[in-house]
C-alpha positions in Angstrom: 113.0 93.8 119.1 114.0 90.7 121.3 110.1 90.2 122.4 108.9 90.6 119.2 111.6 88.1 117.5 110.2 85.6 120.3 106.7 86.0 119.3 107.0 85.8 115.2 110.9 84.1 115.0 109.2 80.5 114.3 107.2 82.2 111.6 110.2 83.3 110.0 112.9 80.7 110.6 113.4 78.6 107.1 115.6 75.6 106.5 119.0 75.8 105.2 120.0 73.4 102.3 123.5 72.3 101.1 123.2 75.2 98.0 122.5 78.1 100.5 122.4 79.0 104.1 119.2 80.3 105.3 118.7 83.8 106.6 118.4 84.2 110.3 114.7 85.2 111.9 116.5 88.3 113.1 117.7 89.4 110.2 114.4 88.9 108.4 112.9 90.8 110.8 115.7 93.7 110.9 115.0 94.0 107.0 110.9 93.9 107.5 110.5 96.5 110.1 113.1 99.0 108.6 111.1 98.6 105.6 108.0 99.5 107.4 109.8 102.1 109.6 111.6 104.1 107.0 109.6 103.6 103.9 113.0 102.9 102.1 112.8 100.9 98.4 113.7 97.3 98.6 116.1 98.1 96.3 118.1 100.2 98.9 117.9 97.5 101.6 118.7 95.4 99.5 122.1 97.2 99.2 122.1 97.9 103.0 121.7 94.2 104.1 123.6 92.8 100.9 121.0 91.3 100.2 119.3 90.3 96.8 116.0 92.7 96.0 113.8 89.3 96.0 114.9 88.4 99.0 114.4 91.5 100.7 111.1 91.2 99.5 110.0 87.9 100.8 111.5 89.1 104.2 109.4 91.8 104.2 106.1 89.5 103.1 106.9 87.0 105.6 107.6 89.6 107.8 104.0 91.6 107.8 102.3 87.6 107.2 103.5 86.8 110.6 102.7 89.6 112.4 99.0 89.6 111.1 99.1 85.3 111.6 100.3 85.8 115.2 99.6 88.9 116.7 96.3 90.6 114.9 94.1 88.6 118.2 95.8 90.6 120.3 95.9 93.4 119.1 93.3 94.3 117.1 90.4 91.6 118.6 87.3 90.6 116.4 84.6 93.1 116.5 81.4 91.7 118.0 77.8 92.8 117.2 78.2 95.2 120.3 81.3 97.3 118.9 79.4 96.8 115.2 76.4 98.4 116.6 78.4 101.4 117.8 80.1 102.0 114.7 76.9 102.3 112.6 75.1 104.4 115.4 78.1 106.9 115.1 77.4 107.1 111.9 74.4 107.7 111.6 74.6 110.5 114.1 77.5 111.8 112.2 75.3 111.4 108.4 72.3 112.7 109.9 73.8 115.9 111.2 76.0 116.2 108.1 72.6 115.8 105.6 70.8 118.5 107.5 73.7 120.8 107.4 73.9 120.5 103.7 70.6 120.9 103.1 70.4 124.2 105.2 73.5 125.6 103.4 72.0 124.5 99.9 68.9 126.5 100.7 70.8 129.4 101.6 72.9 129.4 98.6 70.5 128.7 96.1 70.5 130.9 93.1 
């Protein structure tokens, strides 16, 4: 959790103002990833954290916003026309074989 906090912490740090003290990056990110682990309601976390429900929400927003802004490169890279052309020729293997199946089966079963 520390590498990660490294890597999206500035993302999630926010100001604190004289009516309210901001909530820490690692907290943020507590709330965002046990949301995503668990699948709990924000409404439960919300009670878990003592939290309000629309804050827990906007921690988990700004959450999955800064993982997508900061680490979607590296882990999921750009397809190029290469990987594209791959994808469609798999395809079209798969469609190919698929439509000639279903056509032999149709025959078969034809009333």
């Amino acid at each position: 959790m520390e590498e990660r906090l490294s890597t999206i912490g500035p993302e999630l740090t926010r100001q604190s103002t004289n009516y309210r003290a901001a909530i820490e990056p690692k907290q943020r990110l507590a709330v965002g990833l046990r949301y995503l682990a668990s699948g709990d309601s924000l409404i439960s976390l919300a009670f878990s954290y003592r939290l309000g429900h629309t804050t827990v929400a906007n921690s988990v927003h700004m959450v999955c916003a800064a993982i997508v802004k900061v680490m979607m490169d590296q882990f999921l890279p750009r397809p190029t026309q290469q990987m594209w052309e791959e994808v469609a020729e798999g395809y079209w293997r798969k469609t190919r074989h698929n439509s000639s199946t279903t056509t032999l089966w149709s025959s078969v079963f034809q009333l």
